[in-house]
N, C-alpha and C positions, 0 to 999 in steps of 0.2 A: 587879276592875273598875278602871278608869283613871279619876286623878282628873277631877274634871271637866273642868279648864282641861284637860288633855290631851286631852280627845274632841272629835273633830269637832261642828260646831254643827249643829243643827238647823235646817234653814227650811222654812217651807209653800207653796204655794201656793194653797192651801184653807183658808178662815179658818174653815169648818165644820171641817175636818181640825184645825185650830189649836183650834179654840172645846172639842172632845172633849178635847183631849192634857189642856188645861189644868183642868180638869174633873177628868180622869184623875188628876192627879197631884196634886189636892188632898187626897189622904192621905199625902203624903209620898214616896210613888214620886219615882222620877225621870223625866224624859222618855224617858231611854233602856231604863230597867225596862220600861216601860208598850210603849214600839214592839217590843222583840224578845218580849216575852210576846206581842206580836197576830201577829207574825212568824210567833214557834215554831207558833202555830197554823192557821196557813195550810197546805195541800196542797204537798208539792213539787212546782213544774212536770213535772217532766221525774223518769222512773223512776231508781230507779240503775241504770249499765251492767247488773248480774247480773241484776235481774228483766225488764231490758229484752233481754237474752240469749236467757231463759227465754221471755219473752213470744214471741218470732222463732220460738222452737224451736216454740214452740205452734201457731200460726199453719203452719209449714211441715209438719205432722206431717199437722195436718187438712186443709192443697191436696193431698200425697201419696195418702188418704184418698180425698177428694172428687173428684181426676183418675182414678182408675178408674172411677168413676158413668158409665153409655150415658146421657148428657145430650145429647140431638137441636140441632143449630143452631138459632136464630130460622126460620130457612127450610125448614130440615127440617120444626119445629112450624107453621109456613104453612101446608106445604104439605098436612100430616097433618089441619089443623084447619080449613083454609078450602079454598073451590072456587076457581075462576078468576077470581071476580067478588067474593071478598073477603068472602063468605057463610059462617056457620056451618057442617059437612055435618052 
């Protein structure tokens, strides 16, 4: 860890976000201890490329799959399910 004067400064614009840190780090953490530990446990946005790969490959396997299914158009199922007049048959 870099000494203090070397890290970038902290600011808020949330004096709720302020009023927690300062709270937080009255056991002697540092400000910066206390942010990347709430950091490391957040969700990563975005997959990494490989499971984001994976995920594509997955996805394309099941359209391949599901593009053989005799699935009828909307109009086909119309016309199969209702009369002229938009009645059940």
């Amino acid at each position: 860890m870099q000494p203090r004067r070397a890290q970038q400064p902290i600011s808020f614009r949330s004096d709720k976000a302020a009023a927690k840190l300062a709270v937080l780090t009255r056991g002697g953490r540092s400000q910066a201890e206390v942010i990347e530990d709430a950091l490391d446990r957040l969700p990563d946005p975005l997959p990494p490329a490989d499971d984001l790969a994976a995920r594509i490959a997955r996805i394309d396997a099941i359209t391949r799959i599901t593009s053989t299914y005799d699935i009828p158009s909307m109009a086909e199922f119309d016309a199969e399910t209702y009369d002229e007049h938009g009645l059940p048959r």
